[in-house]
TILO-5965 format. One record per residue (C-alpha): residue number from 0; x, y, z. Coordinates in Angstrom, 1 decimal, padded with zeros to 4 digits. Example, Ala and Ser with C-alpha at 12.3 -4.5 7.8 and 13.67 -1.06 7.14 Angstrom:
% residues 2
 pos     xx     yy     zz
   0  012.3 -004.5  007.8
   1  013.7 -001.1  007.1
***
This chain:
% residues 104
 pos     xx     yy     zz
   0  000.0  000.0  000.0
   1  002.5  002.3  000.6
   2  004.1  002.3 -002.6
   3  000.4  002.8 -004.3
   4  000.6  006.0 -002.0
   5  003.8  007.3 -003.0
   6  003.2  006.8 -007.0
   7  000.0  008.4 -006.2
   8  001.6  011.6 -004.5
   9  004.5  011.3 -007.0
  10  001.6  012.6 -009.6
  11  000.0  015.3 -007.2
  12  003.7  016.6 -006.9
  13  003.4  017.1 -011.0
  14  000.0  018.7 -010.4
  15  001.4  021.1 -008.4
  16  004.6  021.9 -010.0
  17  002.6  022.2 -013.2
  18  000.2  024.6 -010.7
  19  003.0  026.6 -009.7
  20  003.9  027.8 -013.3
  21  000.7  028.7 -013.9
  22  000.4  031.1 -010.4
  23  002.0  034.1 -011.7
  24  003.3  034.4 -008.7
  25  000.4  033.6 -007.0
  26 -001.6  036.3 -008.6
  27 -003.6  033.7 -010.4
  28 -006.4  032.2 -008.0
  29 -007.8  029.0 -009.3
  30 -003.8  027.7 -010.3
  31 -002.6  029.3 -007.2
  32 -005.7  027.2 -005.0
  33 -004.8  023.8 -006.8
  34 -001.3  024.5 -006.3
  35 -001.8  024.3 -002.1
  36 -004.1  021.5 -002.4
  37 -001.9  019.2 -004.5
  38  001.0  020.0 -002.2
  39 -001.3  019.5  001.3
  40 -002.2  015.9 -000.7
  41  001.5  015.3 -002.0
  42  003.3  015.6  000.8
  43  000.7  014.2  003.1
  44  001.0  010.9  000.8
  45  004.8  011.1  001.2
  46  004.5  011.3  004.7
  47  002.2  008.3  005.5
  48  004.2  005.9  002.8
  49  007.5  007.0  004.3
  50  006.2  004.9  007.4
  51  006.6  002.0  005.5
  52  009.4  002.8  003.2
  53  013.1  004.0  003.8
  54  013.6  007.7  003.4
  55  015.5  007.5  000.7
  56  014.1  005.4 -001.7
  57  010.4  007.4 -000.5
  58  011.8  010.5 -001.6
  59  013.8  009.1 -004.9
  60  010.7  007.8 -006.6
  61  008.4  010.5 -005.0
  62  010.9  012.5 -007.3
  63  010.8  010.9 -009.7
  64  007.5  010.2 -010.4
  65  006.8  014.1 -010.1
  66  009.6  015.2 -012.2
  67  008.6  012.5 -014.7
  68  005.0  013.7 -014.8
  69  005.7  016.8 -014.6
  70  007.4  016.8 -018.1
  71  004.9  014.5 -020.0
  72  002.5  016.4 -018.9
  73  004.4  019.1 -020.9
  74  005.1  017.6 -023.2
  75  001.6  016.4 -024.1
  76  000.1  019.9 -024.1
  77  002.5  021.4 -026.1
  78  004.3  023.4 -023.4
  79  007.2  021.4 -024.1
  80  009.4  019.4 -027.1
  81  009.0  016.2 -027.6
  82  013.0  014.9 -028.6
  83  014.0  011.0 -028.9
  84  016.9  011.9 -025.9
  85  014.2  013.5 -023.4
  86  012.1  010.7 -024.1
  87  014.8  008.3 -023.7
  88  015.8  009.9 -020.0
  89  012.5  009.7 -019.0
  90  012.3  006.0 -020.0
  91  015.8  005.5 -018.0
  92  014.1  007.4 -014.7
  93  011.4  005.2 -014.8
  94  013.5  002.0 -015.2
  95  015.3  003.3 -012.2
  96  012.4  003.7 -010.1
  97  011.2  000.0 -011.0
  98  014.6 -001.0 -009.9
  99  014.3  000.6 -006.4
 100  010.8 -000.9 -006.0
 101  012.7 -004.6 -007.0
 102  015.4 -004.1 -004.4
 103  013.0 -003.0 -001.8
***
């Protein structure tokens, strides 16, 4: 269960990065209020699966899985080039997350 968890607050970190470009500086209400409610959910969902998870490997794929959605996300609306490489480091963070999950 806990690593359901963290892959699930690995994506509301991507929400709220994604949130957080779209603030303005927090001037913008509606990206600025789904930016503090992603966080409140993503870190709350790293806390409870670091209970059953070594730090490091929590925060690793928490990491990852936000940095990696994060981009695709991007990437799929345009915001952001789609290149063979970027795809191709994306892949190889992913690999490395399923690697960490296999040695856990």
């Amino acid at each position: 269960m806990s690593w359901l968890i963290l892959i699930v607050s690995g994506l509301f970190e991507a929400v709220w990065a994604t949130a957080l470009g779209k603030t303005a500086g927090f001037t913008r209400l509606w990206p600025s209020a789904v930016f503090f409610v992603a966080l409140a959910v993503s870190m709350a969902g790293l806390a409870y699966a670091m209970r059953g998870l070594p730090t490091g490997t929590a925060y690793a794929v928490w990491v990852a899985v936000g940095a990696v959605g994060t981009v695709v996300y991007a990437m799929a609306t345009g915001d952001e080039a789609i290149s063979p490489l970027k795809v191709l480091f994306l892949v190889g963070i992913i690999g490395c997350v399923v690697g960490l999950k296999a040695v856990s």
